[in-house]
N, C-alpha and C positions, 0 to 999 in steps of 0.2 A: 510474487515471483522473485523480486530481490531477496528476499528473507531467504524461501528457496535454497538457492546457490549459496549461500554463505554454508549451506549443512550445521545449521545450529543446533543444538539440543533445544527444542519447545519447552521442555518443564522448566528451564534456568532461562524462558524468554517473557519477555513485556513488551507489549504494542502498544503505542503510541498512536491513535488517528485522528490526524490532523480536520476536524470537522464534528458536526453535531450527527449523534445516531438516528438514523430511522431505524423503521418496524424492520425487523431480520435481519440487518446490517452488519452484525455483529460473528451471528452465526452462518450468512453467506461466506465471509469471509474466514473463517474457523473451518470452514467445509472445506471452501479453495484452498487453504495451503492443506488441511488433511488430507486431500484427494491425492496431493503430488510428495506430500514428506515423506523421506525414510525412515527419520530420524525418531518419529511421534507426533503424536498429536499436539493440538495448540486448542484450550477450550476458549471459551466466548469471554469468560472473566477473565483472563490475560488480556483483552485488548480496553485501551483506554480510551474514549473520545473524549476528546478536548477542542472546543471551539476557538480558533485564531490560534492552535499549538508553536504555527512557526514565528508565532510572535512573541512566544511566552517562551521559548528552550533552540536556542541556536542550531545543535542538531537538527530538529525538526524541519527549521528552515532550512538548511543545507542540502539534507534530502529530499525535501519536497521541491528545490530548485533543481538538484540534479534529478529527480524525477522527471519532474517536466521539460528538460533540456532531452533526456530517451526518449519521454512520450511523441514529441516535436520530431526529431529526427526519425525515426519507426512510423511515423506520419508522413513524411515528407518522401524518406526513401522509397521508390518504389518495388524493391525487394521485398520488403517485409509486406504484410497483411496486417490490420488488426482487426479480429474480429468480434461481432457482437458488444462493438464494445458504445459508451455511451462517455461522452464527458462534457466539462462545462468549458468552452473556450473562454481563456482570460484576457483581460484586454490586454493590449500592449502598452508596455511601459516609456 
C-alpha cells in the first residue's frame, strides 16, 4: 500500500522483503500492488527476500520501524478497520 501512494514507475522499481519466502508469497504480493497500480505492473522477480533485511541495510529497518509504528496505530484507533488481516505480534522492547 505504501509503495502505492508514492505513484512509482514498477519497471524502475526493486523490493526489498524483509523475511524468508513461502509458497506464493511472492506472487500474492505482485497481484496486490497489480490489482491497485496505475502506473503498471510489478512481476514476482522484482521482489527480494532477505532474511533479517532490517539488519543487513538501514533503510530497511527504518521502514520496517515506521511500518510497524502505522500498523500499531491503525490497530489501536478505532476508526480504522483492518481487515483479513493476519500478523505476528512482536514482543515489546
Amino acid at each position: 500500500s505504501l509503495l502505492l501512494s508514492f505513484e512509482l514507475d514498477p519497471s524502475k522499481m526493486f523490493v526489498i522483503v524483509d523475511g524468508l519466502q513461502k509458497d506464493g508469497m511472492a506472487e500474492d504480493i505482485s497481484k496486490k500492488f497489480n490489482e491497485n497500480s496505475k502506473k503498471g505492473n510489478i512481476s514476482s522477480n522484482q521482489l527480494e527476500f532477505i532474511a533479517k533485511a532490517d539488519e543487513k541495510y538501514t533503510i530497511v529497518s527504518r521502514a520496517d520501524k515506521l511500518a510497524y509504528k502505522i500498523f500499531k496505530e491503525l490497530e489501536r484507533n478505532p476508526k480504522y478497520e483492518i481487515e483479513g488481516c493476519k500478523y505476528v505480534e512482536f514482543p515489546k522492547s
